[in-house]
N, C-alpha and C positions, 0 to 999 in steps of 0.2 A: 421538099425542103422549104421551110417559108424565107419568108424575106430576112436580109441581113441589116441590120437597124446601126449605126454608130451612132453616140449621144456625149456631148461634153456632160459630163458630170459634176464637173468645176464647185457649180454655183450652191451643190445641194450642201457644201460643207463650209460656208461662209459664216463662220461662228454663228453669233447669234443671229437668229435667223430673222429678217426683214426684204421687205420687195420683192425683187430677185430671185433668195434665196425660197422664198414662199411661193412664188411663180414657179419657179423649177419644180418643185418640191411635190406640187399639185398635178402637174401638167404630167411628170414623168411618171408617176404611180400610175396615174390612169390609161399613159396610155400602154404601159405594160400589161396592164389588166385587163385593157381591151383586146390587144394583138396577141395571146397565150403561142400563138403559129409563129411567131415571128421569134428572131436567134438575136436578142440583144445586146451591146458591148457597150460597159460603161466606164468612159475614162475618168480617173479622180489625179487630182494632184498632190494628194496627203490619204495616211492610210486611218487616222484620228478620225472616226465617225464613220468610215468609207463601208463598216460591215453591217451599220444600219441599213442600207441598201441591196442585200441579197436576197433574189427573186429568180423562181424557178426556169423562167427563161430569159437570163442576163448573166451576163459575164462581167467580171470587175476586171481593171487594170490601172494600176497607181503608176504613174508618170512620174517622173522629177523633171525638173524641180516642182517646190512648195512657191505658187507665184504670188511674194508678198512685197514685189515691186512690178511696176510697169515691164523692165527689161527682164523681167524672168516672166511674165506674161509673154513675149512677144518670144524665146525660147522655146516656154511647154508649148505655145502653140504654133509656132513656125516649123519647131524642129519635132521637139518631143511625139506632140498630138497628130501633126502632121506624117511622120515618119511613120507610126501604129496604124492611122487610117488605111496609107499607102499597102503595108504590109495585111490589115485587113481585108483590103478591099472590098468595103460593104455595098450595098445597092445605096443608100443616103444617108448622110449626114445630118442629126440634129441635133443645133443650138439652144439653148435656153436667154442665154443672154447675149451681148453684144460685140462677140469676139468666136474668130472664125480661123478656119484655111485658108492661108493666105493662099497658097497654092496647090491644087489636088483635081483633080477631075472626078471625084465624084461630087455629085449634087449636094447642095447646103441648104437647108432651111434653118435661116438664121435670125433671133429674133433681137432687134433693135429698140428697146423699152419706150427712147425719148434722147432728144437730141439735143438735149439741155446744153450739152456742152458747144455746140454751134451758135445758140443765142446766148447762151450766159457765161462764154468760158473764164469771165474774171471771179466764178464763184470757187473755180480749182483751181489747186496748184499749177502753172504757169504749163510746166511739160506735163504734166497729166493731159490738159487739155488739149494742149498739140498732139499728144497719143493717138488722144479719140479721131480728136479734128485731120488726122493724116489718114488713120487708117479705116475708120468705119464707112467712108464711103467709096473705097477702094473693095470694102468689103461687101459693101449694100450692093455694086454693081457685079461683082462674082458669085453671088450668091445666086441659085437656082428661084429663089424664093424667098422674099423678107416679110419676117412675120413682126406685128408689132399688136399693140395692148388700146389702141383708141382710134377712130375716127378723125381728132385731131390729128393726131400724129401721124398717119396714112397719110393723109396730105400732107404734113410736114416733108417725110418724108419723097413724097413725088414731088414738091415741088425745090426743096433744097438738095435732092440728088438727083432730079431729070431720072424716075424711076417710072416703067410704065405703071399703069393702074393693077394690072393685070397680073402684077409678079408680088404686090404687096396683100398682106392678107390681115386681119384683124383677130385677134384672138382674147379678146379679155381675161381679165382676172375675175371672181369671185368672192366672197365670205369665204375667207380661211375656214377648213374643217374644224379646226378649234374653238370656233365659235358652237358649234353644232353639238361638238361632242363635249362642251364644258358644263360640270354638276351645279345649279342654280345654287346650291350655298356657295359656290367661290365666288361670285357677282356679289360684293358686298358694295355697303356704300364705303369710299375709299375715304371719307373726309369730315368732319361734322359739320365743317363750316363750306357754304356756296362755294363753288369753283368755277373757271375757265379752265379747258383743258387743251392744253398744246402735246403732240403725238409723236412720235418717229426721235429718228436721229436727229440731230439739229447740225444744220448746214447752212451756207448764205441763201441759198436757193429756195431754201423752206424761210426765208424772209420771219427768223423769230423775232427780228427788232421791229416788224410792225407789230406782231401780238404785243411788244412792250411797251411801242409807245400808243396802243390803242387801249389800252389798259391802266397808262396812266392816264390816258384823258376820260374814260370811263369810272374812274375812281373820283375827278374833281369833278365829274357833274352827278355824282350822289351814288355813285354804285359801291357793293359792299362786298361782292364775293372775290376770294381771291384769283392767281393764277400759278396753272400748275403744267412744268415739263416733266414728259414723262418720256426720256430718252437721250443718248449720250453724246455729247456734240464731238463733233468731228477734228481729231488731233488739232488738224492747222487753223481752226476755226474759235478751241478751246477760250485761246486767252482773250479774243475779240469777244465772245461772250461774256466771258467773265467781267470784263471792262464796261460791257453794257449793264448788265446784272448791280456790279456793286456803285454805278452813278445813278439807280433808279430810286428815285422819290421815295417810292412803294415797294422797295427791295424786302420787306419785311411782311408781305402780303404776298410773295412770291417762292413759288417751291418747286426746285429742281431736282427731282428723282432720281435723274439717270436712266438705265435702259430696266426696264421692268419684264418680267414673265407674262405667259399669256394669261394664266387667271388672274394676275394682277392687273392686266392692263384690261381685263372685261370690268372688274371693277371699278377704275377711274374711270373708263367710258359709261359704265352705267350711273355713275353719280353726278355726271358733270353737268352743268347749265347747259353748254355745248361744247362740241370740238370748234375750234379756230386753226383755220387751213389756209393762213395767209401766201400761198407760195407763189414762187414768180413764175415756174413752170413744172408741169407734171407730166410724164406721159400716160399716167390714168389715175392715180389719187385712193390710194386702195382703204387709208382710214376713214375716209365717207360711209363706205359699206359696212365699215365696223362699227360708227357711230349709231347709223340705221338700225341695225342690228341690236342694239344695245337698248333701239327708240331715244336717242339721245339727238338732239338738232346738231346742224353744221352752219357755221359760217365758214365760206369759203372764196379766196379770189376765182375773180371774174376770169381768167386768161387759162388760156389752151385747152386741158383734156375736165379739167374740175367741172364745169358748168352740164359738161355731157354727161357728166357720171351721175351727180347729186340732182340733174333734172329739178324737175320743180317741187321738189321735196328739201332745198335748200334754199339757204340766206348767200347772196354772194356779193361783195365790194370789189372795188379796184385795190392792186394792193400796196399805192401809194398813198387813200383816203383814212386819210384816220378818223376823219369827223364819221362817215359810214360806220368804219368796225365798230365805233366805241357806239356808236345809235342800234346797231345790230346787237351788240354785247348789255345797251340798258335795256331794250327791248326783252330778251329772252332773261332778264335776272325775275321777270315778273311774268312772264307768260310763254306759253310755244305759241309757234305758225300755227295758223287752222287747219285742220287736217293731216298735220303734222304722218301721222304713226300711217294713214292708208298711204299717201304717198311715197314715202319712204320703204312702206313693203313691196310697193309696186316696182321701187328702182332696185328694191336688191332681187327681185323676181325676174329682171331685166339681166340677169348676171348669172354662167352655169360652168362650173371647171368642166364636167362633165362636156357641154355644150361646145367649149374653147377645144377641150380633149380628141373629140370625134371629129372635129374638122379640122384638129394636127393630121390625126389618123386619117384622113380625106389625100389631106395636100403631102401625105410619105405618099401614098398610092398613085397619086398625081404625079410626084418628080422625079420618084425611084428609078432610076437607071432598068432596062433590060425590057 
C-alpha cells in the first residue's frame, strides 16, 4: 500500500489564477505524477473548478465553507480541514500556501510564500494583517517543515521566527507552463505605440505610485512611450488608485487593462520596452521570469527576493529613487543591456517546477510519519 498523501487544495481554485494559485497548480500536478504509488486526498473548499483536478491516484473532498473571509479561513481550517485530516489519518500533510493545522499530529509541510505582512502590514486591511501576524508563526513553528520560494526569504524567515536552518527548505517557482505551451501567433505586439509595462494585481506593496511618478519624470526629460497596467487592483486599494491615476499629468499616456489572460499577457510582455517591478517586497517575483521569457528587459527594486531572481540579467533601483527609474526607463526607450537575451536565458535556466517537484517529493519521504 503506498504512502497516504493529504494536500490543501484550496489555492488551485483561486479564481483567476496568479502567484499562489500558479505555485500550487504546478507543484501538485507534478508531484502526482511523480508518486503514481502514492493514495492521494485533495481538500477543496468550493466544488466550481474542483473536477478539473481528477487524477487517477487522488481523491477529492469539498469542505465548507467557501473561505471568502478571514473567519471562514480559520473554520475550514481549524474545524473543517482539520476534522478530514484527523478522520483520514494520512502519513503527511501538504501545504501550498500559507495556512495550516492548527492542531493535528500529523506532519506539515507547509509553504510560507513571504512575509510581507510582518514588514509591511500597513499595505492590508488592518485585521487581515493581524491574521497572518498571529497565526503564521504559530504555524511556522508546528509545522514538521516550512517550505518557502527564495533564499531571501529562508532567512527571513529563521531570523523573524527563531526557525532552525534545517527545518526550512527552498523550493522556487518557474516559467509558468503557459509560456511553453503558448502558439507563437498569440505573442502579438500588444500596442503600436512604445510602452512601459506594469504586471499583476495592483496592491501598495507592488509600489504602482512609484511606476507613476517615475513615469512622470521620464516623460519631462524627453521620453515618449507610454504606460501600461495590466492587472486588477485590489478592492480596498481601488479608489487610492484611482485618485493617483486621475491627478497624473500624463494620465492620458496611461492604460489600465485590468486583469488580462495568459495569451494576452505574453503579448504585452513581448512588446514592451520593459517590465517595471517597483515592489517593496517579494517573496520571489515570478514576472521577471516571464519578462525573460518573452526576451523583454526588467527594471526591478533593489530589496528582498527580486535581485536573486533577475541576477545580473536585470536593471534594479531603490524603490524610493525616482531620478534611477525614470534614467533606467530613458535608457531602455533606446537601447537594451548588453548581453541582455544570454543572460536572461541563463536565469530562467536557473529555475525547474520539475526541479522544486522532486525535492517536495524528497522532503514527503523525509517527514512522513511511520
Amino acid at each position: 500500500m503506498g504512502m497516504k498523501i493529504a494536500v490543501n487544495a484550496r489555492p488551485l481554485l483561486f479564481g483567476k489564477q496568479e502567484g499562489i494559485s500558479v505555485y500550487a497548480d504546478h507543484m501538485i500536478r507534478r508531484l502526482l505524477a511523480m508518486r503514481p504509488e502514492a493514495d492521494f486526498q485533495l481538500f477543496f473548499d468550493r466544488y466550481k473548478g474542483w473536477e478539473r483536478y481528477q487524477f487517477p491516484n487522488a481523491h477529492q473532498q469539498v469542505l465548507f465553507p467557501i473561505t471568502r473571509h478571514r473567519w471562514l479561513w480559520t473554520w475550514w481550517f481549524d474545524r473543517s480541514l482539520s476534522g478530514a485530516v484527523r478522520t483520514l489519518h494520512p502519513d503527511v500533510f501538504y501545504s501550498p500556501e500559507g495556512h495550516g493545522l492548527k492542531q493535528s499530529d500529523v506532519p506539515q509541510l507547509v509553504t510560507l510564500h513571504d512575509l510581507a505582512f510582518e514588514h509591511r502590514p500597513q499595505d492590508l486591511p488592518k485585521a487581515l494583517a493581524e491574521h497572518y501576524r498571529r497565526r503564521s508563526p504559530l504555524l511556522a513553528r508546528r509545522a514538521a517543515a516550512v517550505l518557502t520560494v527564495s533564499e531571501d526569504c529562508k532567512h527571513d524567515l529563521i531570523v523573524r521566527y527563531s526557525l532552525s536552518p534545517e527545518r526550512v527548505h527552498v523550493l522556487p517557482p518557474a516559467l509558468p507552463d503557459a509560456f511553453y505551451a503558448a502558439h507563437p501567433a498569440e505573442v502579438l505586439l500588444a500596442a503600436r505605440r512604445p510602452y512601459f509595462l506594469m504586471l499583476g494585481a495592483l496592491h501598495p506593496r507592488k509600489n504602482p505610485e512609484m511606476a507613476l511618478k517615475a513615469f512622470a519624470r521620464y516623460r519631462e526629460s524627453g521620453g515618449k512611450a507610454e504606460l501600461v497596467f495590466a492587472g486588477q487592483p485590489f478592492r480596498f486599494y481601488a479608489p487610492e488608485f484611482e485618485r493617483l491615476l486621475s491627478a497624473h499629468r500624463h494620465r492620458s499616456s496611461i492604460r489600465v487593462l485590468g486583469w488580462v489572460g495568459e495569451a494576452e499577457k505574453l503579448g504585452w510582455l513581448k512588446g514592451a520596452r520593459a517590465l517595471l517591478f517597483p515592489s517593496w517586497f517579494e517573496g520571489f517575483g515570478l514576472p521577471i521570469l516571464e519578462a525573460f521569457a518573452m526576451g523583454t528587459p526588467v527594471v526591478a527594486s533593489d530589496r528582498t527576493s527580486l535581485p536573486e531572481v533577475g541576477g545580473d540579467a536585470g536593471l534594479y533601483a531603490d524603490p524610493t529613487d525616482v531620478d534611477g527609474w525614470a534614467e533606467h526607463m530613458l535608457l531602455l526607450e533606446q537601447s537594451r543591456p548588453e548581453q541582455f537575451d544570454y543572460k536572461a536565458k541563463n536565469r530562467l535556466e536557473s529555475y525547474s517546477w520539475d526541479r522544486s517537484a522532486k525535492n517536495l517529493s524528497d522532503l514527503i519521504d523525509r517527514y512522513a510519519r511511520g
